[in-house]
N, C-alpha and C positions, 0 to 999 in steps of 0.2 A: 549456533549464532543466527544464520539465516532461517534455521526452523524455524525459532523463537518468533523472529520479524513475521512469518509469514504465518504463525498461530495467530500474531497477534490482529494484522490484520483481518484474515478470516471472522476472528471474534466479534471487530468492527464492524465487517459485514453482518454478521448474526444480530449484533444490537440492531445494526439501523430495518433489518427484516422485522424486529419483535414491534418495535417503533412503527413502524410502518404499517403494520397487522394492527399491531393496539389503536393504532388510532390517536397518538401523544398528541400533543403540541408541536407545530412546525417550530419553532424553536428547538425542540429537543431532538429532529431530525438535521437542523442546521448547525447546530454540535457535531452531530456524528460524524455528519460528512464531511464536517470541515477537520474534524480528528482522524478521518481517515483520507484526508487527501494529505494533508502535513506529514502522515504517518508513512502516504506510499512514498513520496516526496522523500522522507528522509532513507526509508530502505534503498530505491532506487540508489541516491548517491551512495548509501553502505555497499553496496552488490558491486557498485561499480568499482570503487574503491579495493574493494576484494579481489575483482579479475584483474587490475594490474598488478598487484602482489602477487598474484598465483599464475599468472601466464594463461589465463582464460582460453582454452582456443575458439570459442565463440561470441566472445566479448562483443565483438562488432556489432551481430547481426542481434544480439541482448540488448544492447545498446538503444539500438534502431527500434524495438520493441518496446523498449523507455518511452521515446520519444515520438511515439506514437500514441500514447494515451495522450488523450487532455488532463493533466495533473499541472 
């Protein structure tokens, strides 16, 4: 489940590299990024969600690591 999230992201990342290298259209890098800040956006509340069903023992300090990005 969280693999999954975090292939996906990565993948994310890989476009906006190919994008970036090619040379697109800033439009087609202002897709990406905004598909992959919605994307970390949504993992994050998924993860977090998950350490209180599972009794995370470092939930906290993951937590804190959230909310230190700018997302």
């Amino acid at each position: 489940m969280l693999d999954e999230d975090h292939k996906r992201m990565i993948g994310l990342m890989n476009e906006l590299h190919d994008v970036l290298v090619g040379e697109e259209p800033r439009e087609e890098v202002d897709r990406i990024l905004a598909e992959l800040e919605d994307y970390t956006v949504y993992h994050f509340h998924h993860e977090e969600e998950l350490f209180g069903r599972t009794d995370y023992p470092d939930a906290e300090i993951h937590k804190r690591e959230h909310n230190e990005l700018p997302v």
